[in-house]
C-alpha positions in Angstrom: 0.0 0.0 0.0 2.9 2.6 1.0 4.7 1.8 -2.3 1.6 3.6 -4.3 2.2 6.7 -2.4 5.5 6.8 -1.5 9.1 6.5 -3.0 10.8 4.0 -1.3 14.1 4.6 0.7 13.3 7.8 1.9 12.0 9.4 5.2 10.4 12.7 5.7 10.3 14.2 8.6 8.0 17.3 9.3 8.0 20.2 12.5 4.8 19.9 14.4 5.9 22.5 17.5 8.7 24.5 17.7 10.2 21.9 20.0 9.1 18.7 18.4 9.6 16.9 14.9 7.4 14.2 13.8 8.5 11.6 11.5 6.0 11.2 8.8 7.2 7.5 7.1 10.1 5.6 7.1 10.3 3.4 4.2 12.7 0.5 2.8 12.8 -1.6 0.0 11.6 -5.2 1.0 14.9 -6.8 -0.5 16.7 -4.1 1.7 14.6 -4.6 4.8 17.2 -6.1 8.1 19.9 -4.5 6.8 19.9 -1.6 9.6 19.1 1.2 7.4 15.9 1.6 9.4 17.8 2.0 12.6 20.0 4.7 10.2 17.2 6.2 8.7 15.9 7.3 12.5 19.3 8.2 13.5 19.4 10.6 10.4 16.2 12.1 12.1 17.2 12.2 15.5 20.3 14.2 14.3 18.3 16.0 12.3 16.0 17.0 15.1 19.2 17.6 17.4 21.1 20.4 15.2 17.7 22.2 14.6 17.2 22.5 18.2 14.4 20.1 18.3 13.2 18.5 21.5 11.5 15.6 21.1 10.8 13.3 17.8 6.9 11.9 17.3 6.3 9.2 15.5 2.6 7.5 14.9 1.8 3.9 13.8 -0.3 1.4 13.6 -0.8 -1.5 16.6 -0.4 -3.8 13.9 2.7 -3.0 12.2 4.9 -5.4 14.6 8.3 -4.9 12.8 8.3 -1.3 12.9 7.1 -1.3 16.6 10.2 -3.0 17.7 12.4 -1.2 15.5 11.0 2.4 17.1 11.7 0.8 20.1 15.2 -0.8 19.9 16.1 3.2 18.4 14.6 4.4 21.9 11.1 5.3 21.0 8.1 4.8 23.6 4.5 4.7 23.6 2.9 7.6 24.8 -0.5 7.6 23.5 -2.9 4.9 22.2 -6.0 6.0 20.2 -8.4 3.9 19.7 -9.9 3.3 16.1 -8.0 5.8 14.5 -8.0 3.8 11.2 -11.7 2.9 11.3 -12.9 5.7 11.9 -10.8 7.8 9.6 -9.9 5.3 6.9 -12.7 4.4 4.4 -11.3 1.5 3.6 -10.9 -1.2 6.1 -6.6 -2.2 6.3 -5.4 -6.0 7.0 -2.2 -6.6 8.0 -0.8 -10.0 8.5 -4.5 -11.1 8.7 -5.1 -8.5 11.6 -7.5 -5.8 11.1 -6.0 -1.9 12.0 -7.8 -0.4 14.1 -5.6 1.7 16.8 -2.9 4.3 16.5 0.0 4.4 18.8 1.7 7.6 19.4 5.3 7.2 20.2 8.4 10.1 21.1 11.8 10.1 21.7 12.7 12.7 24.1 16.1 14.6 22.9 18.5 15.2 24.8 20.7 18.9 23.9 24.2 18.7 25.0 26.3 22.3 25.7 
């Protein structure tokens, strides 16, 4: 579904508040994928977000998008928000993955740390 809307290998990253940047997608070619260019992907944003001053990075996914949970994670993400049917509520279309039906968004942030 991404790969009709998105070029892959790339990540876009977008200022929500003056002290927060929130990564939009993160995307990687399949044959690419467990490589670690995910886990350089977000550290090219979390740098990113460091020398522009940012303070925390956002991200927001699905609850059934497993590999990219754990890869958020492992780069020091956590959850800080659920919200419940998201995707069915704002979603015409209903969206399977890996025979699961989305329903919730997670909010996760990494909190930046500025060093003088």
């Amino acid at each position: 579904m991404i790969a009709t809307y998105l070029p892959l290998n790339t990540i876009y990253a977008w200022p929500v508040l003056c002290s927060q940047s929130k990564v939009m997608n993160i995307a990687v070619v399949p044959e690419k994928q467990r490589h670690g260019y995910g886990h350089q992907l977000l550290e090219f944003s979390r740098q990113w977000a460091v020398d522009h001053g940012y303070r925390t990075i956002r991200i927001v996914t699905g609850t059934t998008s497993l590999r990219q949970l754990c890869l958020h994670q492992q780069a020091g993400f956590r959850v800080v928000a659920v919200e419940p049917d998201y995707f069915t509520k704002n979603y015409q279309q209903i969206i399977i993955e890996k025979d699961l039906t989305l329903r919730d968004r997670l909010v996760l942030e990494l909190p930046i740390r500025l060093t003088n």
